[in-house]
Every structure is written in structure tokens, then in C-alpha cells.
C-alpha positions in Angstrom: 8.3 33.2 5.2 11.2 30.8 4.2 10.6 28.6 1.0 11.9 25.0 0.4 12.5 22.5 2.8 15.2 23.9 5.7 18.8 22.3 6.7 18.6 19.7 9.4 20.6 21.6 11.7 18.0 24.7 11.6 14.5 21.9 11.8 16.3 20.5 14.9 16.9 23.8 16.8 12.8 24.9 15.7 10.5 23.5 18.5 7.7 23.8 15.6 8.1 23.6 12.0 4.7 23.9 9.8 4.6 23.3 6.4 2.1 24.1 3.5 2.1 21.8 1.0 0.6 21.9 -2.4 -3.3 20.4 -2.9 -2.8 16.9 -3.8 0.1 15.8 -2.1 0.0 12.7 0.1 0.4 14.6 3.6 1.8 10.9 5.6 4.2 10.0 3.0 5.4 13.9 2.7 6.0 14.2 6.7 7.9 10.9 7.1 10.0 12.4 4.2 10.9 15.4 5.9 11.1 13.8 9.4 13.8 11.7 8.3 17.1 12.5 7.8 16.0 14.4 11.0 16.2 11.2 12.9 17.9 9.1 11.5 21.5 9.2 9.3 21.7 5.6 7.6 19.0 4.1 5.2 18.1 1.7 7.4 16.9 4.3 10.2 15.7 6.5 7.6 13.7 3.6 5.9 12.3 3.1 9.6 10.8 6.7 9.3 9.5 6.3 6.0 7.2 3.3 7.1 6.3 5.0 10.5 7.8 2.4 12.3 10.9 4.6 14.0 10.4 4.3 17.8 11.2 8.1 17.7 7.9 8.8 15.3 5.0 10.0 17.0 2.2 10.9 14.3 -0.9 12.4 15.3 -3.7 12.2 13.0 -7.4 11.2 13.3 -8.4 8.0 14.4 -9.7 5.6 11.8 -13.0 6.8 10.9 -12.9 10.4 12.4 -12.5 13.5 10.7 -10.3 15.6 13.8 -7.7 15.0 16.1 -9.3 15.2 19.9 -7.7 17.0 23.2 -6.9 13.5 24.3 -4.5 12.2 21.5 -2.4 15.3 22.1 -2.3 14.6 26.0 -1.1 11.1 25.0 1.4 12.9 22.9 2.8 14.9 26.1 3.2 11.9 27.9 5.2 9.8 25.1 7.5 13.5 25.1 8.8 12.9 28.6 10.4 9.9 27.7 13.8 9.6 26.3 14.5 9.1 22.4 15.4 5.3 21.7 17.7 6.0 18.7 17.5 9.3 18.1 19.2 12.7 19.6 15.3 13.6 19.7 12.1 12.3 19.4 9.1 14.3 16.3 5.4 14.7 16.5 4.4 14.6 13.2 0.8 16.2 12.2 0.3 15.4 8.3 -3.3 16.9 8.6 -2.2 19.9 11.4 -5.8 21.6 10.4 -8.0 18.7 12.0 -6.9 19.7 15.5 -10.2 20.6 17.8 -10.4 23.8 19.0 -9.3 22.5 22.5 -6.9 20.1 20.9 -4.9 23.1 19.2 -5.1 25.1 22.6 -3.5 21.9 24.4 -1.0 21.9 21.9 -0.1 25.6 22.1 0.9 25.0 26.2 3.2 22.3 24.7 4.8 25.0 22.5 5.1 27.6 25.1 6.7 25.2 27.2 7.8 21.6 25.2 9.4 18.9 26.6 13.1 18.3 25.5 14.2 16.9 22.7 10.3 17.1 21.1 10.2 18.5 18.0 6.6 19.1 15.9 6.4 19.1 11.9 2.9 20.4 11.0 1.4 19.8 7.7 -1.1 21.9 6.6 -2.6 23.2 3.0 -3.3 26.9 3.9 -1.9 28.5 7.4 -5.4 30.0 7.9 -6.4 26.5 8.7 -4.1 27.2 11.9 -4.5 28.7 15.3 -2.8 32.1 15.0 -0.9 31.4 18.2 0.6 28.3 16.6 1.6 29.9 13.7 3.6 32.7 15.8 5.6 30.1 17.7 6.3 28.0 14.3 8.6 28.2 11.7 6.7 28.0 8.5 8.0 26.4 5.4 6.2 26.8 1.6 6.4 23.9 -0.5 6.7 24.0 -4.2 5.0 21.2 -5.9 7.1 19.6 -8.4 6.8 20.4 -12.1 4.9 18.2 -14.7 8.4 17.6 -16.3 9.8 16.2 -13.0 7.1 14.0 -12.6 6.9 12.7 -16.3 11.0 12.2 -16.5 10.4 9.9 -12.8 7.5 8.3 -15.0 10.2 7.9 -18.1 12.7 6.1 -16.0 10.7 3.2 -14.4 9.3 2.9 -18.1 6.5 4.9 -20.0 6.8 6.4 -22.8 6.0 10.3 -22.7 2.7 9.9 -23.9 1.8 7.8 -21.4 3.3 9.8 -18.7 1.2 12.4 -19.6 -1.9 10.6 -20.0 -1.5 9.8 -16.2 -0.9 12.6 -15.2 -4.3 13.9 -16.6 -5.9 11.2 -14.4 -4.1 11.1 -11.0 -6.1 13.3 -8.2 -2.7 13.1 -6.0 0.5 11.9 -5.6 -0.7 8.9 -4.0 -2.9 7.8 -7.0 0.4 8.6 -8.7 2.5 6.5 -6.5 1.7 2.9 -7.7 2.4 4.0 -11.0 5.9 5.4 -10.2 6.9 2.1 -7.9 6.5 -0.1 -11.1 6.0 0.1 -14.4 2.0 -1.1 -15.8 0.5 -2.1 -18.8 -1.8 1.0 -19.4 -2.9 -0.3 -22.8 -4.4 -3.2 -21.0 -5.7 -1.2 -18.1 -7.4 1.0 -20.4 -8.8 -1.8 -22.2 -10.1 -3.3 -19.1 -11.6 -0.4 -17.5 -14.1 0.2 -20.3 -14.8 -3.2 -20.5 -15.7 -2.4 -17.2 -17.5 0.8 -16.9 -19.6 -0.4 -20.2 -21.2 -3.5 -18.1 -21.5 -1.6 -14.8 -24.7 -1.0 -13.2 -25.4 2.5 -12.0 -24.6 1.7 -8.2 -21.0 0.2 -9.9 -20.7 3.4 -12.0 -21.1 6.2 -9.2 -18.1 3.5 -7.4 -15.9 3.7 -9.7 -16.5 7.9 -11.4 -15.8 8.7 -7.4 -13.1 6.2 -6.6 -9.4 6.0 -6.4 -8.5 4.2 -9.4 -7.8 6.6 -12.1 -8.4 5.1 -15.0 -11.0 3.5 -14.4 -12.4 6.3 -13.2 -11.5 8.1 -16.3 -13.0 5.3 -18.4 -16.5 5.6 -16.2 -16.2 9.2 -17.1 -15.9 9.1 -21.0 -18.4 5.7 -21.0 -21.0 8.0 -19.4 -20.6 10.7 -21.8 -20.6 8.1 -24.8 -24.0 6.7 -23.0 -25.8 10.1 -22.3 -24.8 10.9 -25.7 -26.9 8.0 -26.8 -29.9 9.3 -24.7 -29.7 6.8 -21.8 -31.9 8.3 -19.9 -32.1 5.6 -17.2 -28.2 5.6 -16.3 -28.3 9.9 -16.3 -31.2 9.9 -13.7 -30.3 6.8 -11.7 -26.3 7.8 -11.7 -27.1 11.7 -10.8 -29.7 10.1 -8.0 -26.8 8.4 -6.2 -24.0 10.5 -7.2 -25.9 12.8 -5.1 -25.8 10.3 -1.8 -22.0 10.6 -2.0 -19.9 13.1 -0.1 -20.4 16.6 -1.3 -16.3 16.4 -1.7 -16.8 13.5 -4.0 -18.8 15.5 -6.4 -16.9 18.1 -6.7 -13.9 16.0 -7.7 -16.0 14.1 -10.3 -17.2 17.6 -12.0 -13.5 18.7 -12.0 -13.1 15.2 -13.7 -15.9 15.7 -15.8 -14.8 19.2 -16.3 -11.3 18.2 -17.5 -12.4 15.7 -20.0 -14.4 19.0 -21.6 -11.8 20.8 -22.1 -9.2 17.8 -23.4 -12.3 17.5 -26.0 -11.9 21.4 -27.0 -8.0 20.7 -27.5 -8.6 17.8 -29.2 -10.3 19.4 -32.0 -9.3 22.6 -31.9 -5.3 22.9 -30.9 -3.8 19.3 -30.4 -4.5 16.4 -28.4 -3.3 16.7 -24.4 -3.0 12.9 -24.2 -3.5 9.7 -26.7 -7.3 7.9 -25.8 -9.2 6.4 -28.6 -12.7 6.7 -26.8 -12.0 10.3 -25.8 -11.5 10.6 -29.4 -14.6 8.6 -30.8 -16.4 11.4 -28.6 -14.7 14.0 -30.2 -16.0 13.1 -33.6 -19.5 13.7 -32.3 -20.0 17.1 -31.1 -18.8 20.4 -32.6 -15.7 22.5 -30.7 -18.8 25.1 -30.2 -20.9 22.9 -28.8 -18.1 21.5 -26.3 -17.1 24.7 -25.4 -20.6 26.3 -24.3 -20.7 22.3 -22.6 -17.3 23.8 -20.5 -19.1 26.8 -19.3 -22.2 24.7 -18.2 -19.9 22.3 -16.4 -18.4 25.3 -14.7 -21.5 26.4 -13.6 -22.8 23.1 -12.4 -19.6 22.5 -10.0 -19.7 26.7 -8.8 -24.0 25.7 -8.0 -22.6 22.5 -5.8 -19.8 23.8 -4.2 -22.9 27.0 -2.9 -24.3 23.8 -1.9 -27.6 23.3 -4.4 -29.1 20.5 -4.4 -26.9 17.8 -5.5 -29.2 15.5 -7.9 -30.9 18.8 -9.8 -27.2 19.5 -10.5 -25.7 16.1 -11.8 -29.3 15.3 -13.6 -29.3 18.7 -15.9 -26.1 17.9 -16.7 -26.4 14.9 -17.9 -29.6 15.9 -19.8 -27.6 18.4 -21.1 -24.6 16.0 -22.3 -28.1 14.4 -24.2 -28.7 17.9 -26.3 -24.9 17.7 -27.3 -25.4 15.1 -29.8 -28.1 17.3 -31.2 -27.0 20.5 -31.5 
């Protein structure tokens, strides 16, 4: 298996390329980065690709509101592969999500393989190759990603304007590189951010806090996070059974994330107090002053637990609501 991304003469003579790319990474911007300098040589062409507006860009992915890619898209893709390229020497299929192929949409696509129509190349995306038809995989060349280090990303964050400590306060937050991506295209106020999102998460109603613990905005979801533990904390009872009620009516996925989240804030607390701070956050450190390192650290392994119990599929609400009751019995022990 060949690491790093390959020469552009060597992607061009591959029929099929598939790539597995580190968990997190925004799979749409990713393929239009690799497809093109493969189509295009100036930055106007390349810019083209990096929109997904090059006439020599097919992308395959689900259809809004679907979860796979059916038999029929891929047939469409054979018939836009017997046409000439526009601008380019050749035209790409691009599959950012090459795992939510059907069964009979993956076989369809293997014929197109063993027998592809000129000048079509495929770039596969794809977090593990066992999420890919054997028979693909033997006819692709396969290509490991390395994610970029936390240095990389924090001296990009540096240079459109944050200070280190801020860099590494988002990266903390971010679930991908596409939370991560508005924050790199300009440079925010994060103090007023902050501000705002606990202004926020302190005057939102549970319905509001599930929205924005299992959203897309990371600090406010961070500030919904820390708010809650404040509140439970303070023994509101209503807010732990209501929010673990409809916490359990989102996607399983969802969940999950929001324990990692939840699970991550645990541990910054055991750094806080016992090595050094990860990050700069006055209500994460107001917390901190209330429970003992001991206490936060058996509070780790019941987090743990909790988010190993969802992901064996237990029933969601018993899960969220015994651990908020338990983030209750933290302020006593």
C-alpha cells in the first residue's frame, strides 16, 4: 500500500484510485483537492474543481436526503463517460463517500472497472477499505492519508490571526475539518463567541439545548456542554430528565458524538487540576473549582462506560439520564 498522495502522471494512468482518509476529514472538499491539478493546470481551472463546477467533475454521492448511492446514479455515470472531456485530457468520477454504494451499485461499478470508458478516471474516498467490495479494491490503487499534525493546523490558525491559545482551544472543539474551516477562512472574535454562546445555552430551553450539544457550531456546542454540567451540578433535575428524554430521539450517531464531547470536557477537567490546563475557558474552570480530581476521574470512567453501553445499543434515555444524575452526586462527593 502506497502512502501520501501520488504524482499526477501515475493518478492519470490508474483507472481507479481509492483513498482512506483520516475520521474527520471533509470527504467533498478532500476529493475536489486531489482531483485537481488532475484536471486542470491554471488556478482558474483548478478553482473550477474546487467548487465542483469543472464540466469534467462527475461526483457521485447520495442524493439529498438518502443515506447510499443507488445502481441508477452509477448508470448515469456510464453514460456521462462516453462523452468527450470539455477541457480536460480526461474526464473523474469522484466518490467522496465510496462506502455508501449499494450492493448492486458497487457490482455496476466493478463492470465499469473491468472495462472503463476512455479517458474516465475514479477517485474513491473511503475511511476503512473494508467498507469496499473486495473486487474494487483489487482493481484500485489505494492511497493512505496522513492527517495533518495539531502543529500544522494551529500555525494555519496562527497566520490568519489567533493567538496559540486560541488555536488550541479550537481545536479541542472542532468535530472535522469542516467545522474547522470557517475558522481558518477568517479570523473571529472567539472572546465574543464565547460570551455569546453561554448567554445562550444558559436561556435555552431543553428542546434548544439537545440543538445546540448535537449541532455543528462548536462552541456553542461546547458552551451547552459545560452550561449543563454547571446546571446538573446545581441539581436541575428537570433539564437532566427532559434533555436525556430527547437527546435520546436524536440519531444514535449524535449521541455518541455528544458523550465523546462530554467525555473530553472530563478529562480537560482532570488536566486542569492535576497537570495543566489544555486550553484557556473561564466556565470550564469555575467547574473545576467544584469537584475533586478523584471525583472527576471516577466521573471519566462512568462516561466511558455510558458511551461503550450506547454504542451496544442500550437504551438511549437510561444512559444519558444516569449520567446526568450522576454529574448531580459530583458536587457531593
Amino acid at each position: 500500500m502506497q502512502t501520501g498522495v501520488l504524482p499526477d502522471q501515475q493518478e492519470r494512468s490508474a483507472v481507479s484510485s481509492l483513498f482512506l482518509v483520516p475520521h474527520g476529514v471533509d470527504r467533498e472538499a478532500e476529493g475536489r483537492r486531489l482531483a485537481a491539478p488532475l484536471l486542470a493546470s491554471d488556478q482558474r481551472g483548478k478553482g473550477l474543481v474546487l467548487r465542483g463546477v469543472h464540466p469534467d467533475l462527475i461526483e457521485l454521492s447520495p442524493p439529498t436526503g438518502k443515506q447510499k448511492i443507488g445502481i441508477a446514479q452509477v448508470r448515469e455515470v456510464i453514460r456521462d463517460g462516453q462523452f468527450a472531456p470539455t477541457q480536460a485530457s480526461h474526464k473523474i468520477c469522484l466518490l467522496p463517500t465510496a462506502e455508501a454504494l449499494t450492493p448492486e451499485a458497487a457490482n455496476a461499478l466493478l463492470k465499469v472497472l473491468e472495462e472503463p470508458p476512455r479517458g474516465l478516471v475514479f477517485l474513491l474516498l473511503a475511511e476503512h477499505s473494508s467498507d469496499i467490495l473486495p473486487t474494487i479494491l483489487s482493481r484500485s490503487r489505494i492511497v493512505r492519508l496522513t492527517p495533518p499534525s495539531q502543529e500544522e493546523i494551529l500555525a494555519k490558525l496562527t497566520a490568519v490571526g489567533y493567538g496559540e491559545e486560541e488555536g488550541r482551544y479550537l481545536l479541542a472543539l472542532v468535530h472535522n475539518d469542516e467545522e474547522l474551516r470557517d475558522f481558518l477562512a477568517t479570523h473571529e472574535d472567539l472572546a465574543a463567541l464565547r460570551a455569546q454562546a453561554e448567554e445562550r445555552a444558559r436561556a435555552a430551553t431543553p428542546e434548544e439545548w439537545v440543538a445546540a450539544v448535537t449541532g455543528s457550531d462548536p462552541i456553542l456546542r461546547h458552551a451547552g456542554i459545560l452550561v449543563a454540567v454547571d446546571r446538573f451540578l446545581d441539581g436541575d433535575v428537570e433539564l437532566a430528565v427532559v434533555g436525556a428524554r430527547l437527546l435520546a430521539r436524536v440519531e444514535r450517531a449524535k449521541g455518541v458524538l455528544f458523550l465523546e464531547d462530554l467525555l473530553d470536557v472530563a478529562f480537560a477537567m482532570v488536566r486542569w487540576k492535576a497537570i495543566f490546563p489544555p486550553y484557556e475557558d473561564r466556565l470550564l474552570a469555575s467547574l473545576c473549582e467544584r469537584v475533586r480530581p478523584k471525583v472527576v476521574l471516577a466521573f471519566c470512567r462512568r462516561v466511558e462506560e455510558r458511551y461503550q453501553a450506547l454504542e451496544r445499543y442500550a437504551p438511549p434515555e437510561s444512559v444519558f439520564l444516569s449520567l446526568f444524575l450522576a454529574i448531580r452526586r459530583l458536587a457531593r462527593a
